[in-house]
N, C-alpha and C positions, 0 to 999 in steps of 0.2 A: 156750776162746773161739773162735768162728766166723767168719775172717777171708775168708772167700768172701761177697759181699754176694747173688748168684746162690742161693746155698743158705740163707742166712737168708730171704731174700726165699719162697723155696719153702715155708721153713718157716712163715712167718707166713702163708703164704696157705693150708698146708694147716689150719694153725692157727683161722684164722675159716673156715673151710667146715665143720669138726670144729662149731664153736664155733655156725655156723647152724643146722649137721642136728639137732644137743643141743636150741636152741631148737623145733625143729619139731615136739618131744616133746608132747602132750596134758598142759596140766597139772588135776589136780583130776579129781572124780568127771564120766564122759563122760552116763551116763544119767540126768540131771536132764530136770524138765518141762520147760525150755527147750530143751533138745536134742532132746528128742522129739516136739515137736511142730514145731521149726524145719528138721530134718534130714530128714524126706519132701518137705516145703515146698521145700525147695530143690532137692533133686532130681528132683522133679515139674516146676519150674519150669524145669531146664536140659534137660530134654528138651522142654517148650511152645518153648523159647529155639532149640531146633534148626528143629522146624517152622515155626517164624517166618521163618526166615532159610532155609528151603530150599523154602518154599513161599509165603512170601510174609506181608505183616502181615494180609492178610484171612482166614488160614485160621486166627488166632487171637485176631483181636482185633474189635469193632463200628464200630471205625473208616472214614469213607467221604471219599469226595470236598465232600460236605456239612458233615460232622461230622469237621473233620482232627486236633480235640482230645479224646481218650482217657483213659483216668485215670491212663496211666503219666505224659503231660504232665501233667496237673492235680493231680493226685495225688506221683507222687515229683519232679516239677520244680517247677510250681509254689509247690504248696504244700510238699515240704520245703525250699526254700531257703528260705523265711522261718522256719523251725525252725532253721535253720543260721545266722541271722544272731549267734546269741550271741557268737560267735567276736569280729565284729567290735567285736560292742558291747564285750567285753568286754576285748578287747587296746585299744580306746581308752581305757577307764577305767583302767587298770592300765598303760600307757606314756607316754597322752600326759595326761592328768590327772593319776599318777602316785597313784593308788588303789590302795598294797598291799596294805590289806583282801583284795584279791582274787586276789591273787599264786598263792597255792594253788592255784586252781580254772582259770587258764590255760589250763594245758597238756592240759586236759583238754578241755577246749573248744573250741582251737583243733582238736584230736585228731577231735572229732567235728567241726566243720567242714571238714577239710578231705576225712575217710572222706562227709561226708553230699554234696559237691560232685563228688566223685569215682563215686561210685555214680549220683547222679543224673542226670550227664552221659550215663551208661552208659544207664541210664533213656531217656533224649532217643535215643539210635541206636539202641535199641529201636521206637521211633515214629514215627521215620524211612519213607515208604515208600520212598526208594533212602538207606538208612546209608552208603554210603561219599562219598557229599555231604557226609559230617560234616566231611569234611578244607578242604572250598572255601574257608570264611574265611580259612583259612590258609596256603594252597596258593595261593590267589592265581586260581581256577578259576569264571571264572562270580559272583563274588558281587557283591552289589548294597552299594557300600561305607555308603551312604547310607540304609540301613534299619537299624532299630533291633535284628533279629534277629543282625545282623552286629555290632553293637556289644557286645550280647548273649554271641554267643560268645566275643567276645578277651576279654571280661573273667571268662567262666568261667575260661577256659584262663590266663589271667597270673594270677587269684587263687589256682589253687590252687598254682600255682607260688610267689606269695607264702605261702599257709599252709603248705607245704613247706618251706619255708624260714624261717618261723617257727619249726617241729615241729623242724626237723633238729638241733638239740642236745641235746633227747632221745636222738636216733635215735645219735648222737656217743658219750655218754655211755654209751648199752646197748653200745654195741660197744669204750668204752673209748679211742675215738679223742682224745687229748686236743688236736692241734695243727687237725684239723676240726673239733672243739668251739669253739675260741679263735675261726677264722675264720669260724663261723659264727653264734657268739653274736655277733660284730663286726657285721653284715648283721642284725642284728634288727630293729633301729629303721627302720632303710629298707624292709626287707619288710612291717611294722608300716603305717607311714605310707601305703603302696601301696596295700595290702590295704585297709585302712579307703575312701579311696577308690573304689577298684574296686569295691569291694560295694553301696558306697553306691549307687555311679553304675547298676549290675547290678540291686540290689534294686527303685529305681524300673523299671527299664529292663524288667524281665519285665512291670511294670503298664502299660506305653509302647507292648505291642505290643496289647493290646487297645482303644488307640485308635483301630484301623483297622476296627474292629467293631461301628461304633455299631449300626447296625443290626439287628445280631444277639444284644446281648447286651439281658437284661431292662434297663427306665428304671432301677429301683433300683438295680442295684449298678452301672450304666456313669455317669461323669461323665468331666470333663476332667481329674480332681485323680485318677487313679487309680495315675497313679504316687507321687504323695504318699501316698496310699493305702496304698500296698505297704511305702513305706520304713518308714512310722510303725508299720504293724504288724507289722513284720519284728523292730523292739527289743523289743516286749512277747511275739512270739512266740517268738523263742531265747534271751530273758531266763526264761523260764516252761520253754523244754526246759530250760534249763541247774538249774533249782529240782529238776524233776524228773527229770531224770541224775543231780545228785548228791545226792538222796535217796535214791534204785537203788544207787549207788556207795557212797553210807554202809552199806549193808548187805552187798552184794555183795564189796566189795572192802575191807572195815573193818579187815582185817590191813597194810593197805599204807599208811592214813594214818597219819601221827602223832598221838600226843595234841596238840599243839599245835594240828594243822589242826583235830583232831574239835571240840575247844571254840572257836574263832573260825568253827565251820559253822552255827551258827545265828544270828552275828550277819551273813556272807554274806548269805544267806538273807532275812534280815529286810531289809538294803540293795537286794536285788533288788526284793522287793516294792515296796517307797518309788520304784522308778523302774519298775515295769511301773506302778504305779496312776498317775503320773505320766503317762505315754502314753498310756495307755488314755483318759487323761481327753482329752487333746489328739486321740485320731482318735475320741474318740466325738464329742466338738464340732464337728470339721471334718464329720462325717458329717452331723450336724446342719445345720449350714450351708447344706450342700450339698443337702441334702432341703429344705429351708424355699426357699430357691432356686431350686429346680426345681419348687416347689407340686405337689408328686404326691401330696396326702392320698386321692385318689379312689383310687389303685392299693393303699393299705392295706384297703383289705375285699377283696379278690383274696386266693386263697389265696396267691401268691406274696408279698404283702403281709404275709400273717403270719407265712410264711417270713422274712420282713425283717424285722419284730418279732420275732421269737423269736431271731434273730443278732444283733439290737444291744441288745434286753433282758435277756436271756437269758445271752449269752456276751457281753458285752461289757459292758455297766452291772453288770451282778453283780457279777462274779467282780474288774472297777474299785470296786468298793464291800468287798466281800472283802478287796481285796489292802491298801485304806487300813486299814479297821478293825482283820482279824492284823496290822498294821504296828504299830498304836497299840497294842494289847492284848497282843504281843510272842506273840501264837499262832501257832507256828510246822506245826503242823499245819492248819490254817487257808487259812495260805499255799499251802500242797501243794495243795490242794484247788482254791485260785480257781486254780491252776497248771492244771492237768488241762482246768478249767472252759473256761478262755483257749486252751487249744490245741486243743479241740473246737470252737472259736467260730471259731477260725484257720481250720482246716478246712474250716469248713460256710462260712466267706466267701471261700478262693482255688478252692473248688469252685462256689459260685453262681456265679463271675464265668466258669470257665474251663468246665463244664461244666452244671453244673443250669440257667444262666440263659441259660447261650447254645441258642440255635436252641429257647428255650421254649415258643414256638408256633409249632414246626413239627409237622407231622400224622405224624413216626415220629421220635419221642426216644431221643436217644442211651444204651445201657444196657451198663455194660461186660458183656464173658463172662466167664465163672469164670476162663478161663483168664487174663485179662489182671489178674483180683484177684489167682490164686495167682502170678504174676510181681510184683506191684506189692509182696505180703507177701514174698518173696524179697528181695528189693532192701533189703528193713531188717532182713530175718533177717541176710543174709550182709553188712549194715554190720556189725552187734552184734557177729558173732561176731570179725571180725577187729579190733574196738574193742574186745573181751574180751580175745583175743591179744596185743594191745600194751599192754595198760591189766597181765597178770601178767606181761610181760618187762621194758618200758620202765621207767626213773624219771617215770611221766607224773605218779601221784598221792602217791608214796612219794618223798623229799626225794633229792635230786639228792647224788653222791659227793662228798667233800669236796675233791677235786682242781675239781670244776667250778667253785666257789665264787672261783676266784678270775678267772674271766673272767666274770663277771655286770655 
């Protein structure tokens, strides 16, 4: 027995350093298509990422004084937080409606919300032209407390602190900590509550800054309801990632679920759909609304106008028609489908609004450079990989030790 608490204490810390470096091991076959093709990508990308920052955002990107939105904004900010809203839809369903249908599929969710928040912030100091301005909200340095950018920011930075702290009994569990497991699965339900919150208020709040743009953005996709706009499509859009995460995960990582989860994953599956066709319905109406309101039928023969039919016919009434009928006809492939549909429709509408439609008639349009695409594909290569990393060490999708079971 070990009655020097100095030398236990040594031991246990050489013990988890042993215990991390073991983790840092590659597990499974390293030369698969996905590493091959993600593994130049990124280090293509970390060498653009130098010259950005040593030379400045004009030596790698199209970005101007005119044009101060880019695609790493519209593209990995933008438009992936509204991929990442599943988290919140889905910790509301499953804590505060108390829906364990979906207990499963949680921590996987919150896992990629909180990695998709985290990259994308990184994303934003990217596009920054002076990135150490990123500290000002917070530092207290120059900012303007009364604009919406600034609200913007604190609520990145507390949400992922709440999904952190959502995550962190996982994170407990892998390393075996059982009395940080106890006080941290305690703080659930408050981080839970915040988060939901915070997202909510953040998800309108990126639609809130393009109110200062009437001018610049097309009639069609600019109204006053554009923050409603964002939140509504934010549920149908991280409801539709999370179908098609874990239709990836069912394959990918099939050794890690239980029988249990594998047979209650299509009836998942089928409950999402019921609530993305649900939404869908509700922002295609309000879109409606809102066009019949603003009488712009003469701007539909505009090529932009067909653009605008072809994202609300197209990705948006479809794949709403889709998600009802596999609901009713229990087609679970179906679903996957209007999934894909719905987040290509997401796309092509937080890019009309943040790039294709802003500055549309002006006489030199904004066109990103290779380089700012091979960065933009970075940013969700090197999410995956480290969502792959935690997804074979963690208990995120394989059922939790049975020590944990009694702090739930």
């Amino acid at each position: 027995m070990n009655n020097n608490p100095q030398m236990a204490l040594d031991h246990d810390s050489a013990s988890i350093w042993k215990f991390l470096l073991g983790e840092m091991r590659p597990k499974g076959k390293f030369f698969t298509p996905f590493n091959i093709i993600s593994v130049p990508i990124i280090l293509l990308a970390a060498v653009i990422i130098i010259i950005r920052f040593w030379k400045g955002i004009g030596a790698v990107s199209n970005v101007n004084q005119d044009i101060p939105w880019g695609l790493w904004k519209g593209f990995n900010v933008v438009t992936g937080v509204a991929f990442a809203g599943g988290a919140y839809v889905l910790t509301f369903m499953v804590y505060i409606l108390n829906m364990r249908k979906y207990q499963s599929i949680i921590r996987v969710t919150v896992l990629n919300g909180f990695l998709a928040y985290a990259f994308y912030a990184g994303a934003l100091v990217l596009d920054l032209g002076r990135p150490w301005h990123i500290f000002n909200p917070i530092i207290g340095n120059s900012f303007g407390a009364s604009s919406v950018l600034f609200l913007v920011a604190w609520h990145f930075l507390l949400y992922m602190v709440a999904q952190l702290i959502e995550f962190s009994p996982t994170i407990a569990e892998w390393l075996g900590a059982r009395r940080a497991h106890k006080i941290l699965s305690g703080m659930t339900m408050a981080a839970v509550i915040f988060g939901i919150t915070l997202s909510m208020l953040h998800q309108s709040g990126l639609g809130a800054l393009f109110l200062m743009a009437k001018e610049k953005i097309h009639p069609l996709w600019y109204s006053e309801f554009i923050p409603i706009m964002f939140l509504v499509s934010s549920i149908f859009a991280g409801i539709s990632m999370v179908i098609l995460e874990g239709s990836i995960s069912d394959k990918v990582f099939f050794d890690q679920i239980s029988d249990k989860n594998k047979k209650a994953q299509n009836g998942i599956v089928r409950g999402l759909s019921k609530i993305c066709a649900g939404t869908m319905f509700a922002y295609f109406f309000l879109q409606l609304l809102v066009f019949v309101h603003k009488q712009q039928w003469d701007l539909l023969s505009t090529g932009m106008g067909q653009w605008f039919l072809l994202e609300m016919l197209g990705f948006v009434l479809l794949p709403m028609i889709l998600f009802f009928i596999s609901y009713r006809n229990n087609n679970i492939t179906m679903i996957k489908v209007a999934a894909v549909i719905t987040m290509i429709g997401v796309i092509m509408n937080r890019l009309n609004v943040s790039i294709i439609g802003y500055r549309w008639d002006a006489a030199v349009r904004y066109v990103p450079s290779w380089m700012e695409v091979v960065v933009a594909l970075a940013v969700i290569f090197t999410q995956i990989w480290i969502f792959r990393w935690v997804i074979n060490r963690m208990p995120v999708l394989r059922d939790s030790p049975s020590w944990a079971n009694e702090h739930q």
